[in-house]
PDB file of N, CA, C and O in Angstrom:
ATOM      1  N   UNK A   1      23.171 -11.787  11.965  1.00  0.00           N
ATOM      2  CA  UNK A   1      22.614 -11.979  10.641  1.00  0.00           C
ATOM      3  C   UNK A   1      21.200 -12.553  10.781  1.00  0.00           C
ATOM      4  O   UNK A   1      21.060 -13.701  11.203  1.00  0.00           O
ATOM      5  N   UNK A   2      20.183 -11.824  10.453  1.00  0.00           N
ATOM      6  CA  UNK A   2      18.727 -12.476  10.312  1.00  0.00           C
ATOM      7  C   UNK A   2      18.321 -13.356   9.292  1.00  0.00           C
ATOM      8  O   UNK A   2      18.157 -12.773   8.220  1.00  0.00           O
ATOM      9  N   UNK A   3      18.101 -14.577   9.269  1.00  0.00           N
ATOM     10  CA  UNK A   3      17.640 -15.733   8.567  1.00  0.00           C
ATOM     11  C   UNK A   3      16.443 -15.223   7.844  1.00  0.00           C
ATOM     12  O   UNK A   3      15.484 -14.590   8.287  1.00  0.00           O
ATOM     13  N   UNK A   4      16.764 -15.727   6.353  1.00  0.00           N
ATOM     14  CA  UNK A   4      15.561 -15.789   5.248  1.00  0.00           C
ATOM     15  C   UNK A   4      14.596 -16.356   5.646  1.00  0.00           C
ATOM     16  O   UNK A   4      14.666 -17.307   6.424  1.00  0.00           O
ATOM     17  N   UNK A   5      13.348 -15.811   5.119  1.00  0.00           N
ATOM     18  CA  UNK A   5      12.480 -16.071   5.350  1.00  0.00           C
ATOM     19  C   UNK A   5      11.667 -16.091   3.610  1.00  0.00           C
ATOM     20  O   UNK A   5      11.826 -15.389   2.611  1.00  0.00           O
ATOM     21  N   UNK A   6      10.806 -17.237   3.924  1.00  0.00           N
ATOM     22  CA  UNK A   6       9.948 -17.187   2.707  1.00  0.00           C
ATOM     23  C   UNK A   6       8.721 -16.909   2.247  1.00  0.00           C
ATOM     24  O   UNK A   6       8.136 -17.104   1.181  1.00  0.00           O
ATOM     25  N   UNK A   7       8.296 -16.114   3.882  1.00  0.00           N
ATOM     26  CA  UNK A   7       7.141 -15.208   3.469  1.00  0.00           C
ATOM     27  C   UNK A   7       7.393 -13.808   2.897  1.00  0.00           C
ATOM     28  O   UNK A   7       8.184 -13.030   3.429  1.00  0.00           O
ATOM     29  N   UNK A   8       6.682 -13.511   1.779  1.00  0.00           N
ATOM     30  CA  UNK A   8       6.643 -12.319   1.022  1.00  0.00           C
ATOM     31  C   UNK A   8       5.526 -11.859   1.149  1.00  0.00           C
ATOM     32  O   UNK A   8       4.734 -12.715   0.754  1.00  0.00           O
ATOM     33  N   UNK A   9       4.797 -10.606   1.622  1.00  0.00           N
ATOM     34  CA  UNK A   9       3.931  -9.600   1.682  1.00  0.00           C
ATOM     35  C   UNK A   9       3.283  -9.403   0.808  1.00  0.00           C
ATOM     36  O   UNK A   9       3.836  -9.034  -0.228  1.00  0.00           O
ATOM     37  N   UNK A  10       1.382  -9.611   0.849  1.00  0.00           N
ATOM     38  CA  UNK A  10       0.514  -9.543   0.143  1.00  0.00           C
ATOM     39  C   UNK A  10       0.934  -8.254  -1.257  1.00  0.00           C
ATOM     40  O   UNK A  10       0.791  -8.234  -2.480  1.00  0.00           O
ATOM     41  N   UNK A  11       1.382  -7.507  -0.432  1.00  0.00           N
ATOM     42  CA  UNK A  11       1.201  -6.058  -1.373  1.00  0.00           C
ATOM     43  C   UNK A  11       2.872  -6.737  -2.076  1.00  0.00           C
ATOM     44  O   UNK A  11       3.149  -5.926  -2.959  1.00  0.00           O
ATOM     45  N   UNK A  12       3.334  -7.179  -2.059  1.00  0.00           N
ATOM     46  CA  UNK A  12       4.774  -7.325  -2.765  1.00  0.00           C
ATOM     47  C   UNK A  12       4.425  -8.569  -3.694  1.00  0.00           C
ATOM     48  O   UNK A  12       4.918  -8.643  -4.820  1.00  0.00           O
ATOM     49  N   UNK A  13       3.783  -9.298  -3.325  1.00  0.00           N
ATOM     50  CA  UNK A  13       3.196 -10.866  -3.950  1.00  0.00           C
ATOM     51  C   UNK A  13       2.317 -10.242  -5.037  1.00  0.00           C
ATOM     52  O   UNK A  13       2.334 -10.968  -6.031  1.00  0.00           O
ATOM     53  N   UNK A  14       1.596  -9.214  -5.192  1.00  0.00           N
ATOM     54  CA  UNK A  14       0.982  -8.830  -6.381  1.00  0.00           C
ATOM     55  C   UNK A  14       1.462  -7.833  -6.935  1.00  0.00           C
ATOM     56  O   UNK A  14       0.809  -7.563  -7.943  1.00  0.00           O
ATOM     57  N   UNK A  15       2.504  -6.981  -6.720  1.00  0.00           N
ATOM     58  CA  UNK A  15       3.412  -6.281  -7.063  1.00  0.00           C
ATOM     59  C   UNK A  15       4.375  -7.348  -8.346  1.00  0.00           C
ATOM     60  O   UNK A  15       4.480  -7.164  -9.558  1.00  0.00           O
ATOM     61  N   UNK A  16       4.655  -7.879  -7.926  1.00  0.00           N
ATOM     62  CA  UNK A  16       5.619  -8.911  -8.390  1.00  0.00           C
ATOM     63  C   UNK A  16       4.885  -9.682  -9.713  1.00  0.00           C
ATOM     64  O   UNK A  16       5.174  -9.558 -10.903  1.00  0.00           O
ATOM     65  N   UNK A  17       3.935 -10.440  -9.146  1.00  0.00           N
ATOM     66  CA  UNK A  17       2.820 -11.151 -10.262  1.00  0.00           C
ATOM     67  C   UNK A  17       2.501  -9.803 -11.213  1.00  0.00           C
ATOM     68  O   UNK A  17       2.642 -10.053 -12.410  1.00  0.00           O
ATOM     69  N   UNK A  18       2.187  -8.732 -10.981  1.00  0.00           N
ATOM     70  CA  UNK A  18       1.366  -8.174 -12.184  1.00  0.00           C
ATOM     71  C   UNK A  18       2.919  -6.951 -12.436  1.00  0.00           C
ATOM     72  O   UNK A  18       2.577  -5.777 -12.571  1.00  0.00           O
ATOM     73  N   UNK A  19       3.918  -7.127 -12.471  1.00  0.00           N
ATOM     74  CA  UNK A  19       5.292  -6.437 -12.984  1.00  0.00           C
ATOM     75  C   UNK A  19       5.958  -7.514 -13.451  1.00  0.00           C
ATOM     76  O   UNK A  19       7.067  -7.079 -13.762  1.00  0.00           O
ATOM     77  N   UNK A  20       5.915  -8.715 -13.686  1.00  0.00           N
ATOM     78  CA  UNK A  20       6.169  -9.423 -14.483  1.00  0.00           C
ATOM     79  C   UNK A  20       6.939  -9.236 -15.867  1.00  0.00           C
ATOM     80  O   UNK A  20       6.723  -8.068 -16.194  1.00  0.00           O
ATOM     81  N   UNK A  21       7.345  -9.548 -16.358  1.00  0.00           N
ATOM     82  CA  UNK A  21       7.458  -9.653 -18.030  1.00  0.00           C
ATOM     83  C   UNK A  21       6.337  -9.966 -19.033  1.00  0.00           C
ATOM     84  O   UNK A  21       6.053  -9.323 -20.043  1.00  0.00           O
ATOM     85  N   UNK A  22       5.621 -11.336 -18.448  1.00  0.00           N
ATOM     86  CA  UNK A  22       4.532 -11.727 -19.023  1.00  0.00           C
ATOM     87  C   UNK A  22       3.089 -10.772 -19.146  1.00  0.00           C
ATOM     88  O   UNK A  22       2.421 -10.521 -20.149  1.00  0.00           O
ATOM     89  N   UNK A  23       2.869 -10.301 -17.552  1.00  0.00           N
ATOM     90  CA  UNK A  23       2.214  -9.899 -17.524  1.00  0.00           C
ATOM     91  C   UNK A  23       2.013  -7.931 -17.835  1.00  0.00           C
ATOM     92  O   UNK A  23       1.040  -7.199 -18.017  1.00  0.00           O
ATOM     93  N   UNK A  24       3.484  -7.724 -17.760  1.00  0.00           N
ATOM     94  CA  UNK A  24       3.537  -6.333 -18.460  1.00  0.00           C
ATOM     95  C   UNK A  24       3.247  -6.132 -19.812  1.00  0.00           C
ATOM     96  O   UNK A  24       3.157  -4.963 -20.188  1.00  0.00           O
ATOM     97  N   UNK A  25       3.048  -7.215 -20.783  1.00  0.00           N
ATOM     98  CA  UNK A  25       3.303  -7.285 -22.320  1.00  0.00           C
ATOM     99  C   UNK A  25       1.941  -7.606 -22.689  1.00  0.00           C
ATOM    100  O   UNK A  25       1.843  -7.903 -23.880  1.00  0.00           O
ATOM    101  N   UNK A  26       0.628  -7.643 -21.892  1.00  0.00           N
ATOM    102  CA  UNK A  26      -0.460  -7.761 -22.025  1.00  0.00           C
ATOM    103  C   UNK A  26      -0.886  -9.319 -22.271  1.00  0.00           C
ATOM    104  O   UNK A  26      -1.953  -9.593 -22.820  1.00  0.00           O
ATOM    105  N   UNK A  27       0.054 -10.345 -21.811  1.00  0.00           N
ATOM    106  CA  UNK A  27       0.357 -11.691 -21.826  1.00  0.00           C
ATOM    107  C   UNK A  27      -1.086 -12.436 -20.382  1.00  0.00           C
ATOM    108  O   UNK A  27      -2.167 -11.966 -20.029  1.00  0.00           O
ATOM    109  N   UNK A  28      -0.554 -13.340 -20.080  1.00  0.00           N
ATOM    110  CA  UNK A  28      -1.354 -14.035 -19.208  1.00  0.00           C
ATOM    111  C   UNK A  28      -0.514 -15.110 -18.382  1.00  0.00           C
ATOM    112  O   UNK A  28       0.276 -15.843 -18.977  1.00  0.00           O
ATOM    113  N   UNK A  29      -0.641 -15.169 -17.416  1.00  0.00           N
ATOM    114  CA  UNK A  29      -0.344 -15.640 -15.802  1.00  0.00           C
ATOM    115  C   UNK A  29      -1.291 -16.139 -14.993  1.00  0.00           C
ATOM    116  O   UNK A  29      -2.434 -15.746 -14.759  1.00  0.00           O
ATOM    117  N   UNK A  30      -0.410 -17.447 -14.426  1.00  0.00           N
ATOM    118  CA  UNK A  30      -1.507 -18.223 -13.861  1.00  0.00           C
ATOM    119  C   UNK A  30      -0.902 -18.275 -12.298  1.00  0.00           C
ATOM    120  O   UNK A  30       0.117 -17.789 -11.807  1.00  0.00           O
ATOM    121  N   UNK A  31      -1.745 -18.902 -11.865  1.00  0.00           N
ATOM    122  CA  UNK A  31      -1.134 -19.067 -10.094  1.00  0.00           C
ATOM    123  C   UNK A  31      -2.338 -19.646  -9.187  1.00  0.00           C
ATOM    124  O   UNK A  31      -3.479 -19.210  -9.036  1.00  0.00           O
ATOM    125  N   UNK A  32      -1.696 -20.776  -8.634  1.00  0.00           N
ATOM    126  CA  UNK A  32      -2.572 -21.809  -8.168  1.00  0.00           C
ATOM    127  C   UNK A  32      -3.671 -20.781  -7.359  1.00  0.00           C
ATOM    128  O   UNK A  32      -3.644 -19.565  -7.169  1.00  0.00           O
ATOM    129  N   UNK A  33      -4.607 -21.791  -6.988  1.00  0.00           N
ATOM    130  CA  UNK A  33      -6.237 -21.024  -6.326  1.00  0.00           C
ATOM    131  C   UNK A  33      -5.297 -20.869  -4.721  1.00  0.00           C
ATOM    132  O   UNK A  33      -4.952 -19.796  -4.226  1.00  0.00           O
ATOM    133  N   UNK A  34      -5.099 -21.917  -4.278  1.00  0.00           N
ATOM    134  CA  UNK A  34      -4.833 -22.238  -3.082  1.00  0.00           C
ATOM    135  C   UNK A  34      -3.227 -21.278  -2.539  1.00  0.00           C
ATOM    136  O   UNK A  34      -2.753 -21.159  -1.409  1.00  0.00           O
ATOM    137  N   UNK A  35      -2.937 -20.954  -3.327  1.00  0.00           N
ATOM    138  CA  UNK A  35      -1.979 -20.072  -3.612  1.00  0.00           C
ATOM    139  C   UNK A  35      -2.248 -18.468  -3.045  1.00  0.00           C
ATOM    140  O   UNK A  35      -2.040 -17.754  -2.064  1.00  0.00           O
ATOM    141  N   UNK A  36      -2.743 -18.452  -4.139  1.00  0.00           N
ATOM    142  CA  UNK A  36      -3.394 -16.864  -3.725  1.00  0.00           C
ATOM    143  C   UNK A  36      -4.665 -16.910  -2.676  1.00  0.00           C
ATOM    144  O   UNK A  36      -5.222 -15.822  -2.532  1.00  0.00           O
ATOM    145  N   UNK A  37      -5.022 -17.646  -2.174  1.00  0.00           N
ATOM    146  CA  UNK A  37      -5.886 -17.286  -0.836  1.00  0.00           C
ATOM    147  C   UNK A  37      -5.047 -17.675   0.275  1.00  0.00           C
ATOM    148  O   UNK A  37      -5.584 -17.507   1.371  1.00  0.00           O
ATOM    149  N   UNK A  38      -4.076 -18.068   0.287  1.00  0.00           N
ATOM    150  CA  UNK A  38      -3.208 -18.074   1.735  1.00  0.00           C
ATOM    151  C   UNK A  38      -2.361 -16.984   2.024  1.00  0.00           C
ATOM    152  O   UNK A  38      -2.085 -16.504   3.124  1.00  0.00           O
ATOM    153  N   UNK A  39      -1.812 -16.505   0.388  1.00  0.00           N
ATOM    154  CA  UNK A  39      -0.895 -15.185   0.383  1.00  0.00           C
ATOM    155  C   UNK A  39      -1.448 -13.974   0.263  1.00  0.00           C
ATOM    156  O   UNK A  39      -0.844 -12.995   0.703  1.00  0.00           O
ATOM    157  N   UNK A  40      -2.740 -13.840  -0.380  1.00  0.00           N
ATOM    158  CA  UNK A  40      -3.249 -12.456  -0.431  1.00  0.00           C
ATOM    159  C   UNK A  40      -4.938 -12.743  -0.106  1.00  0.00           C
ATOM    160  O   UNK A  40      -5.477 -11.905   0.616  1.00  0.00           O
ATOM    161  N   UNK A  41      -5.642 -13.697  -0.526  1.00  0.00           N
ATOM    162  CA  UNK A  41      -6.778 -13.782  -0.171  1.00  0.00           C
ATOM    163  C   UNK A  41      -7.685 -13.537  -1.935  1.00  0.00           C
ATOM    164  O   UNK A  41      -7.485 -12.807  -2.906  1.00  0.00           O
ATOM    165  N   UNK A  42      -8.526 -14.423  -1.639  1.00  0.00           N
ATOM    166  CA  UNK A  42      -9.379 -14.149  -3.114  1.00  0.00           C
ATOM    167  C   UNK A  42      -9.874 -13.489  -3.232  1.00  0.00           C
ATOM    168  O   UNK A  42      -9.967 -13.352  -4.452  1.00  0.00           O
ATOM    169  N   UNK A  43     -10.757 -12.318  -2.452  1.00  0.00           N
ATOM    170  CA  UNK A  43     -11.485 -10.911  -2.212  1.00  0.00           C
ATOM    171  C   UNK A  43     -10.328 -10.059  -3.265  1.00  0.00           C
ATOM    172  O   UNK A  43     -10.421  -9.706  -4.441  1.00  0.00           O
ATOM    173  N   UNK A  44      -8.957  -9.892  -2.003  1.00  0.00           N
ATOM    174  CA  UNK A  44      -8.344  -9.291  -2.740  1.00  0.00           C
ATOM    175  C   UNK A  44      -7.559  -9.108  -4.300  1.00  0.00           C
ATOM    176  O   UNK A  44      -7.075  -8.195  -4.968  1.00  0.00           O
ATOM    177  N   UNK A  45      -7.790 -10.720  -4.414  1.00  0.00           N
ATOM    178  CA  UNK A  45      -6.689 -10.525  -5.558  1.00  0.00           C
ATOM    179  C   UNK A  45      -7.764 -10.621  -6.837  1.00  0.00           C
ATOM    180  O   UNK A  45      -7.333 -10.748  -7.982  1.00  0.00           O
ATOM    181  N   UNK A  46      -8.981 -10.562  -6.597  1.00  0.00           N
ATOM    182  CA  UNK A  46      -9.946 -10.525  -7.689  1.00  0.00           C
ATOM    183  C   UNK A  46     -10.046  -8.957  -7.325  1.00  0.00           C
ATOM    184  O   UNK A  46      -9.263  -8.349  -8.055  1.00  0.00           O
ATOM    185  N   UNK A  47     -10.532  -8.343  -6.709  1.00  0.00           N
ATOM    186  CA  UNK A  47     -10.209  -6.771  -6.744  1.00  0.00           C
ATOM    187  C   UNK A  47      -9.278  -6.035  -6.974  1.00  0.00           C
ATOM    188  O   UNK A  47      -9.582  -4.844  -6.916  1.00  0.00           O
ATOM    189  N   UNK A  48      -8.109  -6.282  -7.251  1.00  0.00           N
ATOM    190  CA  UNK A  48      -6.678  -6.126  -8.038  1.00  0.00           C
ATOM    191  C   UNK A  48      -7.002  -6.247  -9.302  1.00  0.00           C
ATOM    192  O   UNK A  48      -6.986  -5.309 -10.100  1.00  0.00           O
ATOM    193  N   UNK A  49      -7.347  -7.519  -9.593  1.00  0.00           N
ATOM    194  CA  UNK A  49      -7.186  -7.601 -11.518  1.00  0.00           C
ATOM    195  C   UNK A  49      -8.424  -7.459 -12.185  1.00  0.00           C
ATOM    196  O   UNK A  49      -8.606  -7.680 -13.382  1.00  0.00           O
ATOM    197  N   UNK A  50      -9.673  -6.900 -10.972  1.00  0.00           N
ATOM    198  CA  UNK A  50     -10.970  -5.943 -11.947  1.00  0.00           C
ATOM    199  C   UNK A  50      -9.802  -4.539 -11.909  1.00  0.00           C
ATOM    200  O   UNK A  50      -9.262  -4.154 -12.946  1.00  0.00           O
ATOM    201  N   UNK A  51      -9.616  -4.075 -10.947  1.00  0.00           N
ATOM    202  CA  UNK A  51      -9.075  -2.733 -10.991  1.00  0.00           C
ATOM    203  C   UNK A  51      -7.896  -2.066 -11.615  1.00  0.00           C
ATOM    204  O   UNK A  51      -7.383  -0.957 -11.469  1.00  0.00           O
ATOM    205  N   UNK A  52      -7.571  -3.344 -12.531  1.00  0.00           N
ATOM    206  CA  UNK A  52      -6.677  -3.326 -13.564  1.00  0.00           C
ATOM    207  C   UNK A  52      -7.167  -3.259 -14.783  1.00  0.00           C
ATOM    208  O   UNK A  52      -6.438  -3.010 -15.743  1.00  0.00           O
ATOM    209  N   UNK A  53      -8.937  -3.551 -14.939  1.00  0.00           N
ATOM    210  CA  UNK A  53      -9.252  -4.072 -16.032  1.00  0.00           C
ATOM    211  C   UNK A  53      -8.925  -5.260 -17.030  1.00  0.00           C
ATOM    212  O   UNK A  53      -9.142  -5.271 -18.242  1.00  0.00           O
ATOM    213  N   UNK A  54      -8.363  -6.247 -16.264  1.00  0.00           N
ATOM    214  CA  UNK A  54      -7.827  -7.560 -16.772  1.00  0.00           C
ATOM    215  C   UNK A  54      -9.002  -8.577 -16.375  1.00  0.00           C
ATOM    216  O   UNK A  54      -9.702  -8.108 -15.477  1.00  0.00           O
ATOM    217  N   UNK A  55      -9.338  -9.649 -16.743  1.00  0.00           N
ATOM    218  CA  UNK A  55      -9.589 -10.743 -17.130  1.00  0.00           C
ATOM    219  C   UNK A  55      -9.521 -12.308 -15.770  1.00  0.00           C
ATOM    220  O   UNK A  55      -8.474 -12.466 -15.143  1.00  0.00           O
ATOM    221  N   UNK A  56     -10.088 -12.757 -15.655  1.00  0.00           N
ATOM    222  CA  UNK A  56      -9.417 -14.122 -14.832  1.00  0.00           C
ATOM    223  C   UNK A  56     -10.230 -15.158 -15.393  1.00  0.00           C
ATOM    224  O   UNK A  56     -11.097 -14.652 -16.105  1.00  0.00           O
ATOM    225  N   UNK A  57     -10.294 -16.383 -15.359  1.00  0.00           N
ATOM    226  CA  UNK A  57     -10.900 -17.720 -14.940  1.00  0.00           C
ATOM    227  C   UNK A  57      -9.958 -18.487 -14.116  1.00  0.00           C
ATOM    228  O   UNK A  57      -8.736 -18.486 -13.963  1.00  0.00           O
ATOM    229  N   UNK A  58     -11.027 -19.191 -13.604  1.00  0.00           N
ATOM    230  CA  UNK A  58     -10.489 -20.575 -12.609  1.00  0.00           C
ATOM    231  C   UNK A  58     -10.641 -21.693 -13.338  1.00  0.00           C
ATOM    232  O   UNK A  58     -11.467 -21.892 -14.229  1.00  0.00           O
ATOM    233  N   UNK A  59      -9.600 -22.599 -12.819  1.00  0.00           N
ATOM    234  CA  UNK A  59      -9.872 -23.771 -14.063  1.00  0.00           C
ATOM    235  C   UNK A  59      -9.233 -24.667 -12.755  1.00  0.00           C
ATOM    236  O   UNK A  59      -9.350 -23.964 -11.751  1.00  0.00           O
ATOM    237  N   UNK A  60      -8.801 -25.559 -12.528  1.00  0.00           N
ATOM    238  CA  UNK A  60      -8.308 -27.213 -12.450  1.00  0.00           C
ATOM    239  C   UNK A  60      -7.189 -26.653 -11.225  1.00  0.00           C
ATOM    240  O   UNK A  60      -5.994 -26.946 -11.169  1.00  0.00           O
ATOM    241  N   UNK A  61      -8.002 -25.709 -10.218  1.00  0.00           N
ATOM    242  CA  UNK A  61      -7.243 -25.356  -8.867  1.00  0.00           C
ATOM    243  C   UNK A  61      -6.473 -24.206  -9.561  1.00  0.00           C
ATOM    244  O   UNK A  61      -5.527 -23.975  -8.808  1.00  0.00           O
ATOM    245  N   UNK A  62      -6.409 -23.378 -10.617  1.00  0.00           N
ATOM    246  CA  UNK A  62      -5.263 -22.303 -11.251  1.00  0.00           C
ATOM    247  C   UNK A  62      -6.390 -21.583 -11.318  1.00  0.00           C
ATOM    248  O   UNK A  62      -7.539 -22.001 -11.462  1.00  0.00           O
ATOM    249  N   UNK A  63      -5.863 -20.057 -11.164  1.00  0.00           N
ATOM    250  CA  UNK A  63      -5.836 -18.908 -11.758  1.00  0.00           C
ATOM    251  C   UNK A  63      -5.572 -18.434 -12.886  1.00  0.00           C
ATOM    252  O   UNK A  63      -4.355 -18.253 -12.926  1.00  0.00           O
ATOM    253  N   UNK A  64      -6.278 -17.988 -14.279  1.00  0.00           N
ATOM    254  CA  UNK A  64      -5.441 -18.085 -15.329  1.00  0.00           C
ATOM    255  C   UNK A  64      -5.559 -16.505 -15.690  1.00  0.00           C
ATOM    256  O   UNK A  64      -6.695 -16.482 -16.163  1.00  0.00           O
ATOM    257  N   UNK A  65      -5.150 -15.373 -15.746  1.00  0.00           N
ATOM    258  CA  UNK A  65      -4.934 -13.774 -15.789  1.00  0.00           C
ATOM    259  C   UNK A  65      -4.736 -13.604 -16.845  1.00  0.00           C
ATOM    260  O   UNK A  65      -3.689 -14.068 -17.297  1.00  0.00           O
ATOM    261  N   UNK A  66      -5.924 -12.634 -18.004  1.00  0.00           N
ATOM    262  CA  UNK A  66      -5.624 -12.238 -19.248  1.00  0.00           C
ATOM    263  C   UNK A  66      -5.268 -10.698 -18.673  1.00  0.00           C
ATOM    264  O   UNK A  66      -6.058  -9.878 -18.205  1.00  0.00           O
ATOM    265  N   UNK A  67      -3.743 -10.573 -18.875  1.00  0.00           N
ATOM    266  CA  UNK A  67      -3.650  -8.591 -18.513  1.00  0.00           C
ATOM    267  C   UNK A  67      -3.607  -8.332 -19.755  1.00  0.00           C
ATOM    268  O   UNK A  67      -2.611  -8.301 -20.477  1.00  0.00           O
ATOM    269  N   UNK A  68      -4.952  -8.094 -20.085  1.00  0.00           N
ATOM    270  CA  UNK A  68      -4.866  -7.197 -20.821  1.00  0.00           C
ATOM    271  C   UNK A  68      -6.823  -6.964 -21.495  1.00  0.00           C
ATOM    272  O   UNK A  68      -7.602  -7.906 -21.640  1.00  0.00           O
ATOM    273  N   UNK A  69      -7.108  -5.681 -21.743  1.00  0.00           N
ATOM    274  CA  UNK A  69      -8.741  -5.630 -21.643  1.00  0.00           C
ATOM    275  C   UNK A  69      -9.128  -5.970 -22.884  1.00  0.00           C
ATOM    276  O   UNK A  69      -9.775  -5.156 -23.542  1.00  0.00           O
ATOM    277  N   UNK A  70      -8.809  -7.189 -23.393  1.00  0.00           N
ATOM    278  CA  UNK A  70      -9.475  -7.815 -24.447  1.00  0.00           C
ATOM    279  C   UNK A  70     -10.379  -8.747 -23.777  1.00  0.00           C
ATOM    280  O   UNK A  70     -10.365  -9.294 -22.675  1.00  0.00           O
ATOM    281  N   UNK A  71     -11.525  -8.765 -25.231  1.00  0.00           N
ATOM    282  CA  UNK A  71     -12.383 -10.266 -24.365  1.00  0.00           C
ATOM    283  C   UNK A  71     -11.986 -11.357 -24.240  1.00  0.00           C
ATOM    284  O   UNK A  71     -11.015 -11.632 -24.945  1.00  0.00           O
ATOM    285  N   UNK A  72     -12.483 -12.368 -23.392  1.00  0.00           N
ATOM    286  CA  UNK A  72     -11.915 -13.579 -23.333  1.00  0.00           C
ATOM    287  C   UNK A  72     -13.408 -14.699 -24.338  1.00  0.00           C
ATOM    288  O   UNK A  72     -14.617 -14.628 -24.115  1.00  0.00           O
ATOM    289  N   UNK A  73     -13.035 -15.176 -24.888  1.00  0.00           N
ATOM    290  CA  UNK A  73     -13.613 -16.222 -25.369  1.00  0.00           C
ATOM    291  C   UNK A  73     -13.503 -18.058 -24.838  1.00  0.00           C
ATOM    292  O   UNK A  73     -12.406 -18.616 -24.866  1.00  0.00           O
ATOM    293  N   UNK A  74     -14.495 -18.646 -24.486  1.00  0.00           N
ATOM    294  CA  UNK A  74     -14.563 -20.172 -24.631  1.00  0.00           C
ATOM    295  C   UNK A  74     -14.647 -20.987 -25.414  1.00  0.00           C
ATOM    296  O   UNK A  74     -15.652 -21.696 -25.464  1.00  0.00           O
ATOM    297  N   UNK A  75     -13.639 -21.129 -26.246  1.00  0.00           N
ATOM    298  CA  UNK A  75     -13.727 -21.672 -27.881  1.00  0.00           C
ATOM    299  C   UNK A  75     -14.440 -23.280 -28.050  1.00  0.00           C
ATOM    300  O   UNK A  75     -14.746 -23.782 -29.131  1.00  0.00           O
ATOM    301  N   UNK A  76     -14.574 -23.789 -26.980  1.00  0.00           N
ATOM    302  CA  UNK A  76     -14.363 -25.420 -26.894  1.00  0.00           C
ATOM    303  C   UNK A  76     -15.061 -25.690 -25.038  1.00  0.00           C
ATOM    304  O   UNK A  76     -15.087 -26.818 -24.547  1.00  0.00           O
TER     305      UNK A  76
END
């Protein structure tokens, strides 16, 4: 029997994040900075969600993902 493991694969780690519930419904998803540059890298995962036509800011070490191609506004 081969022991679990809790690394999951770049291409499955954004598979997963952008098949979501949240993020299928044109919702928004966050995920730490430090997060996504150890598991997929920030090159990549900002070239994922232009090539989705979605949205990001960085805020307070998070990722915050508008899926969906509306504008984003800074109200405050």
């Amino acid at each position: 029997m081969q022991p679990m493991t809790n690394h999951m694969s770049p291409d499955r780690w954004m598979t997963q994040m952008f098949s979501a519930r949240t993020a299928a419904e044109g919702g928004i998803v966050r995920r730490r900075v430090s997060d996504v540059e150890r598991l997929v890298g920030r090159e990549r995962f900002v070239r994922e969600v232009k090539r989705r036509g979605y949205r990001a800011i960085e805020n307070g070490g998070h990722f915050i993902v508008f899926c969906n191609a509306e504008p984003v506004k800074i109200v405050v």
